[in-house]
PDB file of N, CA, C and O in Angstrom:
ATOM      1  N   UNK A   1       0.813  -1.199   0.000  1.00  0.00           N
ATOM      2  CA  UNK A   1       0.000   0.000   0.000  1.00  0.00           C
ATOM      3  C   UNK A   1       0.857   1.264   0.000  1.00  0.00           C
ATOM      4  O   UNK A   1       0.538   2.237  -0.682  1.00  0.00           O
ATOM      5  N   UNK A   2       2.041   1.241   0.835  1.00  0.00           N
ATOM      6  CA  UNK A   2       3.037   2.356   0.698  1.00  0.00           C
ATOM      7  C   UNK A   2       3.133   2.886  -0.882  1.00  0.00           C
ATOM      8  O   UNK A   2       3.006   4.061  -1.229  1.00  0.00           O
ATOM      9  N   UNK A   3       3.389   1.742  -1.765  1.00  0.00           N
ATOM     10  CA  UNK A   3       3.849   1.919  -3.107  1.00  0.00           C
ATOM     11  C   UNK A   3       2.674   3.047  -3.454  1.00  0.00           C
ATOM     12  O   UNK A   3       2.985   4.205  -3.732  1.00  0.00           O
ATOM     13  N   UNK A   4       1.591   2.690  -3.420  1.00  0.00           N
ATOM     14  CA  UNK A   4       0.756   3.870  -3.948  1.00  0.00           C
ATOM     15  C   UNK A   4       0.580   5.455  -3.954  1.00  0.00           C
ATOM     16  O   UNK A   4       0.205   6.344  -4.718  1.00  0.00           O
ATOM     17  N   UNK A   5       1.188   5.253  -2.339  1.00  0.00           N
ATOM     18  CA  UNK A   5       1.550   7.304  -2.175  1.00  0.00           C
ATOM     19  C   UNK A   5       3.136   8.006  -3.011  1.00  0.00           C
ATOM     20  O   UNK A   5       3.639   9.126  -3.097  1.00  0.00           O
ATOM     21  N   UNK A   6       3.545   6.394  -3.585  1.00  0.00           N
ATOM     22  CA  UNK A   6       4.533   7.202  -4.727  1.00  0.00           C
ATOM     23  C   UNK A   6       3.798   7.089  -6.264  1.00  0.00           C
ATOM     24  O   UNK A   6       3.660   8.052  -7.017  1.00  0.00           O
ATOM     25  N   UNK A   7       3.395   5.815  -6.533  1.00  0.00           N
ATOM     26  CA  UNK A   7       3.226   6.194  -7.570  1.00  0.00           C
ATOM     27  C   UNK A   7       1.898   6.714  -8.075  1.00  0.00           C
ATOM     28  O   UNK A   7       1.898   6.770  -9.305  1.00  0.00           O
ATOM     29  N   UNK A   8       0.752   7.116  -7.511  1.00  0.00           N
ATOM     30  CA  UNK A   8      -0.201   8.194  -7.922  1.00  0.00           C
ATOM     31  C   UNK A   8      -0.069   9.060  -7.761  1.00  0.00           C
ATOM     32  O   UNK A   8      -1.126   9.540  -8.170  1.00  0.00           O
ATOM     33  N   UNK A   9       0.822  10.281  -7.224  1.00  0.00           N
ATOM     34  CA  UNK A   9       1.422  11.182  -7.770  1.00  0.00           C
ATOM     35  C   UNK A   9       2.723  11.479  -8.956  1.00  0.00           C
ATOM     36  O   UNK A   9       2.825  12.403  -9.763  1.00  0.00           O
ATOM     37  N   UNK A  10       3.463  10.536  -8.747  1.00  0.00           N
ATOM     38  CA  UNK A  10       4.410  10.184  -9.728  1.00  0.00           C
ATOM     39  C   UNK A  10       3.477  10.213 -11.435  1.00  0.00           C
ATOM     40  O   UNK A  10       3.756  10.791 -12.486  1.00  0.00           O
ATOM     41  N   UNK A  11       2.366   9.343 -11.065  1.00  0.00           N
ATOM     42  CA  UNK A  11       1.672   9.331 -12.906  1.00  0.00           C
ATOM     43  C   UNK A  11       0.563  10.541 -12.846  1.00  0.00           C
ATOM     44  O   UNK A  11       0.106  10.719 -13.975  1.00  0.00           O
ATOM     45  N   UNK A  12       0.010  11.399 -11.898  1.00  0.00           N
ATOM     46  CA  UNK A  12      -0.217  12.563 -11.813  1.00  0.00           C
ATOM     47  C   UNK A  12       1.049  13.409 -12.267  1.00  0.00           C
ATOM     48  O   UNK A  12       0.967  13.867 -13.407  1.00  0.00           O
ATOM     49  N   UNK A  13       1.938  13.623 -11.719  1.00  0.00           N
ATOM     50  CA  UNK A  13       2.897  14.202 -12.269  1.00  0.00           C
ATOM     51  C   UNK A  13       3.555  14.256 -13.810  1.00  0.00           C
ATOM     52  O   UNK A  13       4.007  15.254 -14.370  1.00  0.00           O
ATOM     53  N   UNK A  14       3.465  12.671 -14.412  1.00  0.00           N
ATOM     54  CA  UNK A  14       3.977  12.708 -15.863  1.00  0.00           C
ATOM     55  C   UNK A  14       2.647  13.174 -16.171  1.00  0.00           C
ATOM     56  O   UNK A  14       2.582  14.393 -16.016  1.00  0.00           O
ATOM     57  N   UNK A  15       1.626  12.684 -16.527  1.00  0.00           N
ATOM     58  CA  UNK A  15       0.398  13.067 -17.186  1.00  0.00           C
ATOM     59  C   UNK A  15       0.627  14.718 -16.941  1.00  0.00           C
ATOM     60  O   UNK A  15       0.978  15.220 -18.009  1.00  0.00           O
ATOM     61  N   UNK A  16       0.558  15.461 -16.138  1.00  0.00           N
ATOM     62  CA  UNK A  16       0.584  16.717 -16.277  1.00  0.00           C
ATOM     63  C   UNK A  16       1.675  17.439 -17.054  1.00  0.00           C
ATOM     64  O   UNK A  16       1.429  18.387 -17.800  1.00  0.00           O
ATOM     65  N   UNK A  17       3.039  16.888 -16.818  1.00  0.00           N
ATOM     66  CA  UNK A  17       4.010  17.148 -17.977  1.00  0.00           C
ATOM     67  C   UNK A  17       4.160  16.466 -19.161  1.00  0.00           C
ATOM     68  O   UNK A  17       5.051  16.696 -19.978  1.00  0.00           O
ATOM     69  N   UNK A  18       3.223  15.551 -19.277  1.00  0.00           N
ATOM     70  CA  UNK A  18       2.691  15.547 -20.858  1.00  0.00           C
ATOM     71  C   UNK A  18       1.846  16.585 -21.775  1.00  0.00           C
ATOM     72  O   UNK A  18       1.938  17.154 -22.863  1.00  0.00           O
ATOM     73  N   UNK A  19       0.733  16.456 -20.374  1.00  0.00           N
ATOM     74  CA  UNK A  19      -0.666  17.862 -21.370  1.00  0.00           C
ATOM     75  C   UNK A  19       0.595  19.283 -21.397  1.00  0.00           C
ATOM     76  O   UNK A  19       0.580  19.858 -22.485  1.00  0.00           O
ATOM     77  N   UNK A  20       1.387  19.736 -20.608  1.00  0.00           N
ATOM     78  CA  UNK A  20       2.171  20.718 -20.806  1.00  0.00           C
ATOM     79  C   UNK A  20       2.898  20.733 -21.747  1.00  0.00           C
ATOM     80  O   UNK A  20       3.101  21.817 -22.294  1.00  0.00           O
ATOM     81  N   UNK A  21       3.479  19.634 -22.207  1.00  0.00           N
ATOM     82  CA  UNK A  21       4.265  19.228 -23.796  1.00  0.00           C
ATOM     83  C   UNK A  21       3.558  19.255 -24.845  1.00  0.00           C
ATOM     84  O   UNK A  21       3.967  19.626 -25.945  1.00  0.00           O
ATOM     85  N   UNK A  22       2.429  18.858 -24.589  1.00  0.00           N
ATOM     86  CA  UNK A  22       1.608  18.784 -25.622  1.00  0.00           C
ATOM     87  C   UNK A  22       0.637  20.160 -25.863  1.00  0.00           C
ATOM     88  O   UNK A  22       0.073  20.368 -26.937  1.00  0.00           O
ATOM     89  N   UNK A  23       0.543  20.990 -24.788  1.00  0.00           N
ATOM     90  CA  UNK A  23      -0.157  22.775 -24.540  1.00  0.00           C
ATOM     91  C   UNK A  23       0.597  23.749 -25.467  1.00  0.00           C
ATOM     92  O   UNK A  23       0.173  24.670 -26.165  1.00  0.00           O
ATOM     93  N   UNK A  24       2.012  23.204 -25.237  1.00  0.00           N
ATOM     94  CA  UNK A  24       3.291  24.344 -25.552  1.00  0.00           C
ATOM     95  C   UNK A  24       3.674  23.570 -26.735  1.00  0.00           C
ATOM     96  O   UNK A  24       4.661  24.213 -27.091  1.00  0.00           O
ATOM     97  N   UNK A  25       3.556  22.668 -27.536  1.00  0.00           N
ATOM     98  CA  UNK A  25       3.622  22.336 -28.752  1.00  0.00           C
ATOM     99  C   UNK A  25       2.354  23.170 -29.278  1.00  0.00           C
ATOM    100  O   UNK A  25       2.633  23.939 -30.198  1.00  0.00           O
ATOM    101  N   UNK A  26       1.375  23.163 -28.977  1.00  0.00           N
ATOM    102  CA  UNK A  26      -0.046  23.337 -30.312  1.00  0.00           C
ATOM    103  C   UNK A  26       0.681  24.986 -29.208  1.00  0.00           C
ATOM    104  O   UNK A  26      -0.097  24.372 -28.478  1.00  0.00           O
ATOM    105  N   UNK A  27       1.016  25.683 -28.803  1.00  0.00           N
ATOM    106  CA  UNK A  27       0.931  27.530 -28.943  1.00  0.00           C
ATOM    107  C   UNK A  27       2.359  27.846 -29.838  1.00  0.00           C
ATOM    108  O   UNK A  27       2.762  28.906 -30.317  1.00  0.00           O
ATOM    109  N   UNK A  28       2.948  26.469 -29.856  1.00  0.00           N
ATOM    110  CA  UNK A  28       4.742  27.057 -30.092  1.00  0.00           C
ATOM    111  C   UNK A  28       4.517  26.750 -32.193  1.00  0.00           C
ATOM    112  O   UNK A  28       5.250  27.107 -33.115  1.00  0.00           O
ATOM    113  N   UNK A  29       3.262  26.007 -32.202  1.00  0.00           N
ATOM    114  CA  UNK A  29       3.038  26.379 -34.082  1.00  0.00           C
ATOM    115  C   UNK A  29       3.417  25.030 -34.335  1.00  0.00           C
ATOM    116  O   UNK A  29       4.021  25.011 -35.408  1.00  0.00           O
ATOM    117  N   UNK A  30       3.336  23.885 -33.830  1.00  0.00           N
ATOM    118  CA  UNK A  30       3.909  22.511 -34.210  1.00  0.00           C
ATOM    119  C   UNK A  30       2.906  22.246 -35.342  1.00  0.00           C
ATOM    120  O   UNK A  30       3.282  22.155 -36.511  1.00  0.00           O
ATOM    121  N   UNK A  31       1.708  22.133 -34.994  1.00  0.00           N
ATOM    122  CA  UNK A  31       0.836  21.265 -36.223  1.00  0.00           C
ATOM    123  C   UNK A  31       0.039  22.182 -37.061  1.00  0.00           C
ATOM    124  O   UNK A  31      -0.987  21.865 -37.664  1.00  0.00           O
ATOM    125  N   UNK A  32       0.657  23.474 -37.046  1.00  0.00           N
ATOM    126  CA  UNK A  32       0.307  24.629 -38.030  1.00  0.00           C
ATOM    127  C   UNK A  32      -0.455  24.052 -39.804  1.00  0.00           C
ATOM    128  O   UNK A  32      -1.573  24.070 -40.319  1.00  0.00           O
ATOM    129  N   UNK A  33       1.034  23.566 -40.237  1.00  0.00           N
ATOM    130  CA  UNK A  33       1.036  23.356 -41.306  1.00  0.00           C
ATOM    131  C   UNK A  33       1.195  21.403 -42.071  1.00  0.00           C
ATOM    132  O   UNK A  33       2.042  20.802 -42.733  1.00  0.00           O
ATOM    133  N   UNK A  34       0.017  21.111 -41.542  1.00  0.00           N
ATOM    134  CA  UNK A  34      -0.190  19.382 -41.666  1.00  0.00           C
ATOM    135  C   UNK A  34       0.239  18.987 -42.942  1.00  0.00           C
ATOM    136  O   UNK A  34       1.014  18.031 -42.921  1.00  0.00           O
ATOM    137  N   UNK A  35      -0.035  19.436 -44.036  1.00  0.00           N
ATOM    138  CA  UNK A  35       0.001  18.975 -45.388  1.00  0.00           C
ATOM    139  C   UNK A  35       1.576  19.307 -46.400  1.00  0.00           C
ATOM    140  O   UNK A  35       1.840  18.945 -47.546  1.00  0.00           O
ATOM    141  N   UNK A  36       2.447  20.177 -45.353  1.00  0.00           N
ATOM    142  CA  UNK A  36       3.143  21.050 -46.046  1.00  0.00           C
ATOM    143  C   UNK A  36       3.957  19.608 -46.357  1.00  0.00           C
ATOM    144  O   UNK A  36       4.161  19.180 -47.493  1.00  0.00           O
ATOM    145  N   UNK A  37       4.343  19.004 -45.215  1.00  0.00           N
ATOM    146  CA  UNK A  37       5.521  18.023 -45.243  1.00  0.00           C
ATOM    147  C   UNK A  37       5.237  16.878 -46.407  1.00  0.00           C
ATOM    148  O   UNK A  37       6.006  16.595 -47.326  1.00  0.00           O
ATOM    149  N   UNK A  38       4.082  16.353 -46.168  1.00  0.00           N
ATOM    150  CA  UNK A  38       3.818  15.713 -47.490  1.00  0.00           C
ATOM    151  C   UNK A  38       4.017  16.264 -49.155  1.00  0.00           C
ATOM    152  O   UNK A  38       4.093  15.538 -50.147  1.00  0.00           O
ATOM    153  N   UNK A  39       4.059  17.421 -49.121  1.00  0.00           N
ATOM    154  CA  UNK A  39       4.144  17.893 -50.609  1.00  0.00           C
ATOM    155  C   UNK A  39       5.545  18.481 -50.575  1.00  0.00           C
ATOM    156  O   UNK A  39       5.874  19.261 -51.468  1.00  0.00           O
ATOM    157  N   UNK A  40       6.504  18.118 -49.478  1.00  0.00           N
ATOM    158  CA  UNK A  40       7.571  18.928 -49.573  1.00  0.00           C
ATOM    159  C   UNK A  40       8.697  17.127 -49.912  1.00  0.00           C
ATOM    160  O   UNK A  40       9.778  17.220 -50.494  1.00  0.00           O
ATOM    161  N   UNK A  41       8.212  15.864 -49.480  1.00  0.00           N
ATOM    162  CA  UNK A  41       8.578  14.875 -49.378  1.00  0.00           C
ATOM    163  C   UNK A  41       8.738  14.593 -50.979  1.00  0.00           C
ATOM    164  O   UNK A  41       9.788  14.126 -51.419  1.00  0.00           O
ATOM    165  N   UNK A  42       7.562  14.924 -51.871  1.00  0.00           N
ATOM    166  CA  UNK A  42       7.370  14.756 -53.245  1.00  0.00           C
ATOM    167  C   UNK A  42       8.556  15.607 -53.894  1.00  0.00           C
ATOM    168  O   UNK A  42       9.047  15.124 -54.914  1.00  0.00           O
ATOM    169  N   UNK A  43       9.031  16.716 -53.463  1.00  0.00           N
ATOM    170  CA  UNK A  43       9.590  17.431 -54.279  1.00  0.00           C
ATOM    171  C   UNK A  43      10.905  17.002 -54.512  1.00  0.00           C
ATOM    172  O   UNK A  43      11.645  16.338 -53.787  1.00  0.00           O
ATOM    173  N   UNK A  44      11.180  17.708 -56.171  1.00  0.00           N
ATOM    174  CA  UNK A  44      12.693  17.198 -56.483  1.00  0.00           C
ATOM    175  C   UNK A  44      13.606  18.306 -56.383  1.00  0.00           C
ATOM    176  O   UNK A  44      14.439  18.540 -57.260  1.00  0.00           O
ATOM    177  N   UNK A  45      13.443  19.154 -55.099  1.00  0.00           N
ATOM    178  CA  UNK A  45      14.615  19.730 -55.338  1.00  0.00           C
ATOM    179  C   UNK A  45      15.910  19.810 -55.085  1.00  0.00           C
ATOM    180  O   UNK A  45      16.592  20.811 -55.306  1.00  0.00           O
ATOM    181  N   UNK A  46      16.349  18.656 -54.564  1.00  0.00           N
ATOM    182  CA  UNK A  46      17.772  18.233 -54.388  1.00  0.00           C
ATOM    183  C   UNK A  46      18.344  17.852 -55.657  1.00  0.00           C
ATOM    184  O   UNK A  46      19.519  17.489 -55.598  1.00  0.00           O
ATOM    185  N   UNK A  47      17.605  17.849 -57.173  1.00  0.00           N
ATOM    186  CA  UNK A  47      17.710  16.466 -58.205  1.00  0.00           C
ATOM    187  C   UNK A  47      18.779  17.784 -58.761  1.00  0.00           C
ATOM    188  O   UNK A  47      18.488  18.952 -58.500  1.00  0.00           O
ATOM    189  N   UNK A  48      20.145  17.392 -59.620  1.00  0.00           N
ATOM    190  CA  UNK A  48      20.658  18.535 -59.761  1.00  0.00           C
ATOM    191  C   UNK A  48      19.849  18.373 -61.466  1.00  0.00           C
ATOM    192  O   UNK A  48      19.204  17.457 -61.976  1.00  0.00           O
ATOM    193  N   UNK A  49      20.337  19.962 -62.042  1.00  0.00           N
ATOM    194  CA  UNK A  49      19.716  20.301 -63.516  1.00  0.00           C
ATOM    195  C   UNK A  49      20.417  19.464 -64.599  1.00  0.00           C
ATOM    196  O   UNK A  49      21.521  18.920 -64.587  1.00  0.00           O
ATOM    197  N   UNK A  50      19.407  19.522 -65.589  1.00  0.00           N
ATOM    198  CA  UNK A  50      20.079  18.610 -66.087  1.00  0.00           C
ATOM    199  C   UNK A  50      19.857  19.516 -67.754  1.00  0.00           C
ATOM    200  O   UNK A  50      20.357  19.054 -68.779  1.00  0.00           O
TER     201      UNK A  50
END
């Protein structure tokens, strides 16, 4: 029973510094632009001229 007064705050604790990782990702512009990466994956612009 001891074990429990560590670890239900312990997974209170990560869970809360998860939603905070995950708060300050969606204000810091992470999933702004969903589609960009896919059409940027297609592109040839590394291909040199030919």
């Amino acid at each position: 029973m001891n074990v429990l007064a560590y670890l239900v705050p312990l997974a209170l604790a990560l869970g809360l510094a998860g939603l905070g990782a995950f708060l300050w990702s969606m204000r810091a512009g992470q999933y702004d632009d969903l589609e960009g990466a896919s059409h940027r994956v297609l592109d040839d612009d590394d291909l040199p001229e030919k």
